[in-house]
C-alpha positions in Angstrom: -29.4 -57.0 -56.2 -29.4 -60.0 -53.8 -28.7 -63.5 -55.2 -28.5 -66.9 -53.5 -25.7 -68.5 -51.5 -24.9 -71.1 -49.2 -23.3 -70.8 -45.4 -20.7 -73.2 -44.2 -23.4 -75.8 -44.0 -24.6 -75.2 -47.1 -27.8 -73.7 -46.3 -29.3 -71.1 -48.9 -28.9 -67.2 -47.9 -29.5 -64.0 -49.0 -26.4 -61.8 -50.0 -26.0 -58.5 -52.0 -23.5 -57.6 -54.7 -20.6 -57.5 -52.1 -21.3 -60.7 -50.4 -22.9 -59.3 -47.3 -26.2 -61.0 -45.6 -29.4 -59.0 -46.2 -32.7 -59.8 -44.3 -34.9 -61.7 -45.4 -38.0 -60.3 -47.1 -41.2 -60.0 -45.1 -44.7 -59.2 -45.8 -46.8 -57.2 -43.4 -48.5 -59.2 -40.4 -52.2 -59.9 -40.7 -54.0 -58.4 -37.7 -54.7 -60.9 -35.0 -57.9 -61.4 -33.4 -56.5 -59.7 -30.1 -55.8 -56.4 -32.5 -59.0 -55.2 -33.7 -58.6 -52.9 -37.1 -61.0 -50.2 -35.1 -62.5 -49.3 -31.8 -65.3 -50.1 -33.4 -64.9 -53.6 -34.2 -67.1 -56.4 -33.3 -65.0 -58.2 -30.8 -64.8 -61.7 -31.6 -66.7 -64.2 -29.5 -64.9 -66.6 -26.8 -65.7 -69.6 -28.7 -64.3 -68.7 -32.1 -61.1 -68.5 -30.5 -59.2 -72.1 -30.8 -58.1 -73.0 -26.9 -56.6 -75.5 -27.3 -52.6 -75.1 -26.1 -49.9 -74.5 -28.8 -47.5 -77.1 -28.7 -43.7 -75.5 -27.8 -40.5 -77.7 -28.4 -37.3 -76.6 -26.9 -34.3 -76.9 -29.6 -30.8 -77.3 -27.5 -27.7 -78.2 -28.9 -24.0 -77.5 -28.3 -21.9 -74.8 -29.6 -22.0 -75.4 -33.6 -24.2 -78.3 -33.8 -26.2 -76.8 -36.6 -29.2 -75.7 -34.7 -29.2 -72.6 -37.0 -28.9 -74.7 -40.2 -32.2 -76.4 -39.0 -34.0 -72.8 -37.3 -33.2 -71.9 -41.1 -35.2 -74.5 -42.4 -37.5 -74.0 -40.1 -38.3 -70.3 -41.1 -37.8 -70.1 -44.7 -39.2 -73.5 -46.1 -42.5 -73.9 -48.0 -43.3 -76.9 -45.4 -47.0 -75.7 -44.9 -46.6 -74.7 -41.2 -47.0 -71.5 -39.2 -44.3 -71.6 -36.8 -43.3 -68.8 -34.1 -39.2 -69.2 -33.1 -37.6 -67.4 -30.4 -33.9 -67.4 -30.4 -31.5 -66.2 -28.2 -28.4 -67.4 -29.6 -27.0 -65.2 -32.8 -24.4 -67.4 -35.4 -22.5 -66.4 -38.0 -24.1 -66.8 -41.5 -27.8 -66.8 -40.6 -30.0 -64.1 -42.7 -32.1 -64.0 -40.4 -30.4 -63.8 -37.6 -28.3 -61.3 -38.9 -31.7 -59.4 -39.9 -32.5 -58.2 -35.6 -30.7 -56.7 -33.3 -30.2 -57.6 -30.0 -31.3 -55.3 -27.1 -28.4 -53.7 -25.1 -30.8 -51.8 -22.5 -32.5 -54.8 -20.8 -35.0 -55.3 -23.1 -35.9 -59.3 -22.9 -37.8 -59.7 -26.4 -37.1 -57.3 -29.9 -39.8 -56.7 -32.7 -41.2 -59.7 -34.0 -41.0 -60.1 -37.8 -42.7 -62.2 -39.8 -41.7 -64.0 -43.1 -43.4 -64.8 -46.0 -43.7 -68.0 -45.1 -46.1 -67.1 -42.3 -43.5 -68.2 -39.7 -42.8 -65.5 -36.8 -39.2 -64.7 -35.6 -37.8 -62.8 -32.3 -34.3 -62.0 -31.0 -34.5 -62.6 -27.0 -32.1 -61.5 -24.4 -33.5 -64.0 -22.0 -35.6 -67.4 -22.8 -38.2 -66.9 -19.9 -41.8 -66.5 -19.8 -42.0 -63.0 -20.2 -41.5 -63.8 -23.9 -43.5 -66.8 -24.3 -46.2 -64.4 -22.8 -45.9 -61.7 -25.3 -45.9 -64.1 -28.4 -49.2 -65.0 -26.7 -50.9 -61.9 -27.8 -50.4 -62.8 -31.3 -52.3 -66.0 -30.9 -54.0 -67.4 -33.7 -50.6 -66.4 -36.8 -48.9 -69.6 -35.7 -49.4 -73.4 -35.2 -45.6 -74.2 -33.5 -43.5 -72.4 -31.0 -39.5 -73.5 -31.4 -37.9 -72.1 -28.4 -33.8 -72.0 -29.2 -31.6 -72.0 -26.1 -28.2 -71.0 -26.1 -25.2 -73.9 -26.7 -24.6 -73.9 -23.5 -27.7 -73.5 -21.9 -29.3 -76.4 -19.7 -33.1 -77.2 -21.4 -34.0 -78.4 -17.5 -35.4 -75.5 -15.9 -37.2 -74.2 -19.1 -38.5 -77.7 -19.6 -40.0 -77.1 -16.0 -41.5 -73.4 -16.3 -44.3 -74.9 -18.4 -45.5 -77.1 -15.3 -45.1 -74.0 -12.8 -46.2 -71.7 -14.4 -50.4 -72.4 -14.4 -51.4 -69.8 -16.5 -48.5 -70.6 -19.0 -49.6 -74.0 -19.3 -53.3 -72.9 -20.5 -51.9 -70.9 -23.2 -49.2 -73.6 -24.1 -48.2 -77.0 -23.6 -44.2 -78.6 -24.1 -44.5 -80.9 -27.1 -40.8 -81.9 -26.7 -37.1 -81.5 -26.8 -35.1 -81.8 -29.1 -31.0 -82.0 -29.1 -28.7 -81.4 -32.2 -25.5 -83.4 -32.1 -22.1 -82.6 -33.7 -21.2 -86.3 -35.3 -17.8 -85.1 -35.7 -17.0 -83.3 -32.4 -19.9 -85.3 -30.0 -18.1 -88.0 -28.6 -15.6 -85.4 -27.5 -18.2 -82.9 -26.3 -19.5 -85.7 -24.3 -16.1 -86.9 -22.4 -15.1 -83.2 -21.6 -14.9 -83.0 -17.9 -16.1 -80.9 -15.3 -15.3 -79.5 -11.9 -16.5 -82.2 -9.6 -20.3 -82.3 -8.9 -20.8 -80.5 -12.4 -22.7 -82.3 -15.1 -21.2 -81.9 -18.6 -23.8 -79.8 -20.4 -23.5 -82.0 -23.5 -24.4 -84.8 -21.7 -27.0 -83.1 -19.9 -28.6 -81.8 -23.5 -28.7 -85.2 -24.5 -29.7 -86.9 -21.2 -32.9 -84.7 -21.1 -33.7 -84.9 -25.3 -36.6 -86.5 -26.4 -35.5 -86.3 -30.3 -31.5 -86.4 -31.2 -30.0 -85.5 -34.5 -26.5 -86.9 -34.9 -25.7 -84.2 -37.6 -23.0 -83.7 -39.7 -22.4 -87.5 -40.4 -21.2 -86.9 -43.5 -18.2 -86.0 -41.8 -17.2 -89.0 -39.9 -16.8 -93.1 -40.5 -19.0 -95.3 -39.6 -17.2 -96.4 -36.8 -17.2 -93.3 -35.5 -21.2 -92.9 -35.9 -21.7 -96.2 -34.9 -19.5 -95.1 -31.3 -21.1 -92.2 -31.1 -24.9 -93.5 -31.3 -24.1 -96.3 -28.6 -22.3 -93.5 -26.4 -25.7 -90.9 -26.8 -27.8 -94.5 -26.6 -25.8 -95.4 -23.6 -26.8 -92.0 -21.5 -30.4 -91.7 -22.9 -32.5 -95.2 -24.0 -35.8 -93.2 -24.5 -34.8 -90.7 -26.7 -35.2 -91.4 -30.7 -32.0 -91.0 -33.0 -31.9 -90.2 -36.6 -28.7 -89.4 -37.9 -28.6 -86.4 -40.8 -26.5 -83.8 -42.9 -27.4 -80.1 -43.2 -29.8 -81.1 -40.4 -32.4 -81.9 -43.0 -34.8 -84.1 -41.2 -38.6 -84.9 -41.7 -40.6 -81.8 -40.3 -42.4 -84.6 -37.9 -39.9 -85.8 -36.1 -39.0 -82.1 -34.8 -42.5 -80.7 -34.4 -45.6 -82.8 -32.9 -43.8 -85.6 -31.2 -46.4 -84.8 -27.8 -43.5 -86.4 -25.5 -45.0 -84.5 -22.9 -49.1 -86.1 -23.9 -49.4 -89.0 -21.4 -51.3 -90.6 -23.6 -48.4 -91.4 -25.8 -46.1 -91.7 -22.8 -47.2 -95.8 -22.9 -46.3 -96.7 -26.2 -42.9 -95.5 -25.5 -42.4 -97.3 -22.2 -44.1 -100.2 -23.6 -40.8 -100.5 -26.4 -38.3 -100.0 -23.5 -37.6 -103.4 -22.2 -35.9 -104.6 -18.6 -32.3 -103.1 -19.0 -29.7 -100.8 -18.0 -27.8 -98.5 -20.3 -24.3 -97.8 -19.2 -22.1 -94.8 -18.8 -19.6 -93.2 -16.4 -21.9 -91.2 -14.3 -25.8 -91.0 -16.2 -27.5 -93.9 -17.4 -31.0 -95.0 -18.3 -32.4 -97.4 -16.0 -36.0 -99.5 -16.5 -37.5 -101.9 -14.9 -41.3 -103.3 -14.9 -43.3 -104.9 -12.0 -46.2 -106.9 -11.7 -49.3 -106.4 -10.0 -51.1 -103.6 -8.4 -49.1 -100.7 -6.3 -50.3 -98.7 -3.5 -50.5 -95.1 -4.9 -49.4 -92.8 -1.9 -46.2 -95.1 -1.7 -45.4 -94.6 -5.3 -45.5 -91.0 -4.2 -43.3 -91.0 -1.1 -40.9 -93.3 -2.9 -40.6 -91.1 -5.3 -40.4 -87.6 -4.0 -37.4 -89.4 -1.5 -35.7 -90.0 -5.0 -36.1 -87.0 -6.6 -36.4 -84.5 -3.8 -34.2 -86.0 -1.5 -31.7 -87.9 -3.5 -32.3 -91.0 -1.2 -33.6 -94.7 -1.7 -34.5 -96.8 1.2 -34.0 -94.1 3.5 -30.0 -93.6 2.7 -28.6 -90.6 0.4 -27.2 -91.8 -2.5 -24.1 -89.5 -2.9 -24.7 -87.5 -6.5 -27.9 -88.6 -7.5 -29.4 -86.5 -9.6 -32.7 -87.4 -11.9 -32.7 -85.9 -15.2 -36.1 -87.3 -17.0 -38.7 -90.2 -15.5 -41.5 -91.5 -17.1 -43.5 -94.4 -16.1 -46.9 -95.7 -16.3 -48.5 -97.1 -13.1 -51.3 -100.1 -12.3 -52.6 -98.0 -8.9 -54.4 -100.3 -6.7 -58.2 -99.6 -6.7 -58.0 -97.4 -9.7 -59.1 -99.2 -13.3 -57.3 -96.6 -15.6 -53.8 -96.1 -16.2 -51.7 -93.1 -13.7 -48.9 -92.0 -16.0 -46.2 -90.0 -14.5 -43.4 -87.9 -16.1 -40.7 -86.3 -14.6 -38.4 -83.5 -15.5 -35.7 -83.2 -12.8 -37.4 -82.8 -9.2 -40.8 -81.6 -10.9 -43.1 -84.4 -11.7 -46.9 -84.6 -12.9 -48.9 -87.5 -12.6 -52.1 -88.0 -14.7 -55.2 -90.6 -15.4 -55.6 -92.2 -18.8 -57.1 -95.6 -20.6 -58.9 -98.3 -18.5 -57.1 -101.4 -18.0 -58.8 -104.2 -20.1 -60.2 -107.0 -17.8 -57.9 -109.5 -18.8 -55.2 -107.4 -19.4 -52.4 -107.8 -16.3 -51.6 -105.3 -14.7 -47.8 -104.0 -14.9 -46.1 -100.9 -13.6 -43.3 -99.6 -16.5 -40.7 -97.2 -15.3 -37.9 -95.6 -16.3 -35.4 -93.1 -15.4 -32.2 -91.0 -16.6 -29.9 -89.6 -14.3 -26.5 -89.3 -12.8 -25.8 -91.6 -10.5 -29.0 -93.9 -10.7 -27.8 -96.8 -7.9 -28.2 -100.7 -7.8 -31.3 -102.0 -7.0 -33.6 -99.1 -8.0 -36.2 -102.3 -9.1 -36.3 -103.9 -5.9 -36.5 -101.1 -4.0 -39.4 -100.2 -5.9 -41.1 -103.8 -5.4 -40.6 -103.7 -2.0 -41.8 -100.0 -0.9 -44.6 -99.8 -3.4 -46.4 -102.8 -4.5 -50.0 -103.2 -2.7 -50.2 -105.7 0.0 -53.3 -106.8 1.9 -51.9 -106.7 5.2 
C-alpha cells in the first residue's frame, strides 16, 4: 500500500509500507500517428500532421539546486501540459527517477514511460541528438521538451546542436535556458575557483541562462539574497530572476519564454539600457548606436570577436563570448536584422520594418569572460555606414 510523502525539499512522493520509493503509476501510451494500429491503416495525410517545431528548454543547474524538485513538478502536476523530459542526471528521492534504470551497455536513451498526466519521461546516458531524434518519433503525445543536463554539465554546446544540426532544427526549436540557483550555497558556488583559463561552471550556467531561479530562499537573509541577486545580476543583465522555494514557480516563466524567437529578441534589448555589469572575469556589456551600419562589417567585426577573440585587429587575452544578442539598423535594408549568439555560433535573421519616423538604432549586447574597454567604440568605428 503506497501512501504520500515528502523528499528533503518537501516534494510529494510515492513510498510503500517500509518507506521505499515506488514508481509512479502510468497508463498505457496512445498510439502516435507514426505507429499505425495495422498494416492496414490509412496513413495519415502530410498536412494533418502539426509542423510546426516543438519548443525544447535546457534546464541546468548545479549540483543540488533542486532541478529535480522542479522536473517533479514538471511530470506529476495537473498543469494542463503534455511535456516530454529527458534526464540524465539520477538524485536521491525522486519517484520517478528512481522508477528507470540507467543503461550500463552503451545504450544512449532507456524506455520511455509515460505518466498519467500525459507527460513523457526517459533516463539518458548521453544528452545528444540521438535522443532528441528518437523522442521525435513520438511526435504529436507532447507539447514541451525539458532537456536536464547534469550539475556539472556546460548548457553551451547543447544550446548550439539545435543551430548545427539542420534537420534537428525542423523537428525542434530551443525555446530557452533555464538555470536553478542554490540561494544558500550560490554565492559560494560562484567564487569557487578554477585552474587558470577554466570558467567556473556555475558561473558559466548562469552566464548563459535566459531564466534564473534563486531557490531555496527560504533559507538565507535578505542580505544574503539581496548579494546573491546583484552577484548573478552582475555576470548576466539579460537574464530574468525570480527568486522561489521548493522551486515552485509559474509554469510560464519555465516553458514558452521563445528567447531564441527573434521576434521577441527586441523587447528585451530594448529594456537593457547603456551599461556595464561588473564581475571578476564575465560581465554583461551593452551599448546602442545611432544610425545605419554597413552589414558585411557587422559581420567581419563580429566573427573577429567571437571566432578570433580579437577587436581592432589585436587578441584580447581570455576573451571568451558566452551569449550576444543584438538587433541591427542595416543600411539599405527597411526591416530589422536581429542576431543572437551562443558562444562562437551566431544566426542572424530579418524581422519588422522600421517605421518611417522611427530612428534607426543598433542595440547590442554581450556576456562573456573577459569583454574589454571600448567594445562600443570599436563598434562605431568599424561598422557604422559611411558614404565615402
Amino acid at each position: 500500500m503506497a501512501s504520500s510523502d515528502e523528499d528533503d525539499e518537501g516534494v510529494p512522493t510515492l513510498v510503500d509500507a517500509t518507506g521505499s520509493y515506488v514508481p509512479p503509476e502510468l497508463v498505457p501510451a496512445p498510439l502516435s500517428q507514426a505507429e499505425p494500429s495495422s498494416s492496414a491503416a490509412v496513413p495519415v495525410a502530410a498536412d494533418q500532421v502539426d509542423a510546426k517545431p516543438v519548443p525544447v528548454t535546457i534546464l541546468t543547474g548545479y549540483l543540488g539546486a533542486g532541478k529535480t524538485t522542479l522536473l517533479n513538478y514538471l511530470l506529476t502536476a495537473n498543469h494542463g501540459y503534455k511535456i516530454a523530459v529527458i534526464l540524465n542526471e539520477f538524485g536521491e528521492g525522486s519517484a520517478v527517477e528512481k522508477s528507470m534504470s540507467v543503461g550500463t551497455e552503451g545504450e544512449l536513451f532507456e524506455e520511455w514511460l509515460e505518466l498519467r498526466n500525459g507527460c513523457l519521461c526517459c533516463s539518458v546516458k548521453d544528452v545528444g541528438v540521438k535522443a532528441i531524434e528518437n523522442l521525435m518519433e513520438k511526435r504529436g503525445r507532447f507539447d514541451y521538451v525539458v532537456l536536464e543536463t547534469t550539475g556539472l554539465a556546460d548548457p553551451g554546446p547543447i544550446a548550439s546542436m539545435f543551430w548545427l544540426d539542420d534537420a534537428l532544427c525542423s523537428q525542434v526549436k530551443l525555446d530557452g535556458v533555464v538555470t536553478v540557483m542554490d540561494a544558500k550555497y550560490g554565492l559560494q558556488q560562484l567564487k569557487e575557483e578554477r585552474p587558470a583559463h577554466v570558467m567556473n561552471e556555475a558561473v558559466r550556467q548562469v552566464a548563459l541562462a535566459d531564466r534564473i531561479l534563486l531557490n531555496k530562499i527560504d533559507l538565507v537573509s535578505e542580505a544574503e539574497r539581496d548579494e546573491l541577486r546583484q552577484a548573478v545580476q552582475g555576470i548576466n543583465g539579460l537574464a530574468q530572476i525570480v527568486e522561489t522555494s521548493y522551486a515552485k514557480v509559474p509554469m510560464d516563466f519555465v516553458l514558452g519564454i521563445q528567447a531564441f524567437d527573434q521576434t521577441k529578441a527586441e523587447a528585451v534589448l530594448a529594456a537593457q539600457q547603456g551599461h556595464t555589469h561588473d564581475d571578476a572575469t564575465v560581465r554583461t556589456v551593452t551599448f546602442e548606436q545611432a544610425g545605419p551600419v554597413d552589414e558585411r562589417a557587422v559581420e567581419s567585426w563580429l566573427e573577429q570577436l567571437l571566432w578570433e577573440g580579437m577587436l581592432d585587429g589585436q587578441a584580447v587575452a581570455g576573451l571568451e563570448v558566452l551569449r550576444a544578442k543584438g538587433v541591427l539598423a542595416i543600411h539599405g535594408q527597411d526591416k530589422r536584422v536581429i542576431f543572437q549568439a551562443v558562444r562562437e555560433l551566431y544566426d542572424k535573421t530579418t524581422t519588422s520594418e522600421w517605421e518611417p519616423t522611427e530612428p534607426r538604432i543598433t542595440r547590442m549586447v554581450f556576456i562573456g569572460r573577459n569583454l574589454p574597454d571600448g567594445m562600443a567604440e570599436s563598434f562605431a568605428r568599424n561598422c557604422l555606414h559611411t558614404t565615402a
